[in-house]
C-alpha positions in Angstrom: 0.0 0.0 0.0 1.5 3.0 -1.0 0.3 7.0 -1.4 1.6 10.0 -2.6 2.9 12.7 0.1 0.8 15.7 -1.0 -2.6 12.9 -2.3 -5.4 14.9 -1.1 -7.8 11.9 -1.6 -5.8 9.5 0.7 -3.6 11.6 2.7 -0.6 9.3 4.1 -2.5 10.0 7.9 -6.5 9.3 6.6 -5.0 5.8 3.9 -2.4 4.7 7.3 -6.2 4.5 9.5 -7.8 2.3 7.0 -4.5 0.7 6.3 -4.2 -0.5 10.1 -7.9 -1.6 10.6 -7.9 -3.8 7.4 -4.8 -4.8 6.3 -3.0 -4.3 9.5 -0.2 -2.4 7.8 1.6 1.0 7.1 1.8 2.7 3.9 4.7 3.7 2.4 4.7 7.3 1.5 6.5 9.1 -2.2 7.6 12.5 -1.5 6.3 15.0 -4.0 3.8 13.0 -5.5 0.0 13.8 -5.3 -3.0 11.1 -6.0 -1.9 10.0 -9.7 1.6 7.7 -8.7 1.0 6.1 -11.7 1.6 9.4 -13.8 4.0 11.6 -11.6 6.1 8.8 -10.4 6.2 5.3 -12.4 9.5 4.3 -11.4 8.1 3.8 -7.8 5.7 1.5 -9.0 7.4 -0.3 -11.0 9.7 -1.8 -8.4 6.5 -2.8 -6.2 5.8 -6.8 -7.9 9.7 -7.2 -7.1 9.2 -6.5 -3.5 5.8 -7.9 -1.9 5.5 -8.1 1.7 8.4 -5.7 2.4 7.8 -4.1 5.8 6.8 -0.4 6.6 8.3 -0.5 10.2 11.1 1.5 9.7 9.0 4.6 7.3 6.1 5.9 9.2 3.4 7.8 7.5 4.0 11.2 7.1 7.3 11.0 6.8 8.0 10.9 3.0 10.5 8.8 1.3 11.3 9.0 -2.5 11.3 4.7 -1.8 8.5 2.6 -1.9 8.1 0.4 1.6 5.1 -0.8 2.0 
C-alpha cells in the first residue's frame, strides 16, 4: 500500500487508519507525489511486484520517502 505525500484523496494519515484496521499495515509514503503515482512517479511502482510483503516499520506515514516500503 503506498500513497503519494501531498494525495489529497488518501492523505498518508486518513489511507495509514484504514491501512491499520484492514490490512494491519503502514503505507509507504513518495515524496512530492499527489494522488496519480501512476503518472508523476512510475518508477516507484514499477519496483512494487519485485518486492511484496516488504515491511513499513522503519517509514512511518508522514514521513516521506522517495522509496516505496510498504
Amino acid at each position: 500500500m503506498v500513497t503519494g505525500e501531498h494525495d489529497v484523496f488518501l492523505p498518508p494519515g486518513r489511507l495509514a487508519t484504514a491501512g491499520r484496521k484492514t490490512f494491519a499495515v503502514e503505507p509507504g509514503v513518495v515524496s512530492g507525489a499527489g494522488h496519480l503515482l501512476v503518472e508523476e512517479h512510475p518508477e516507484h511502482l514499477a519496483g512494487l511486484p519485485a518486492n511484496p510483503g516488504r515491511s513499513a516499520a522503519d517509514t512511518a506515514v508522514g514521513q516521506p520517502t522517495s522509496d516505496y516500503i510498504g
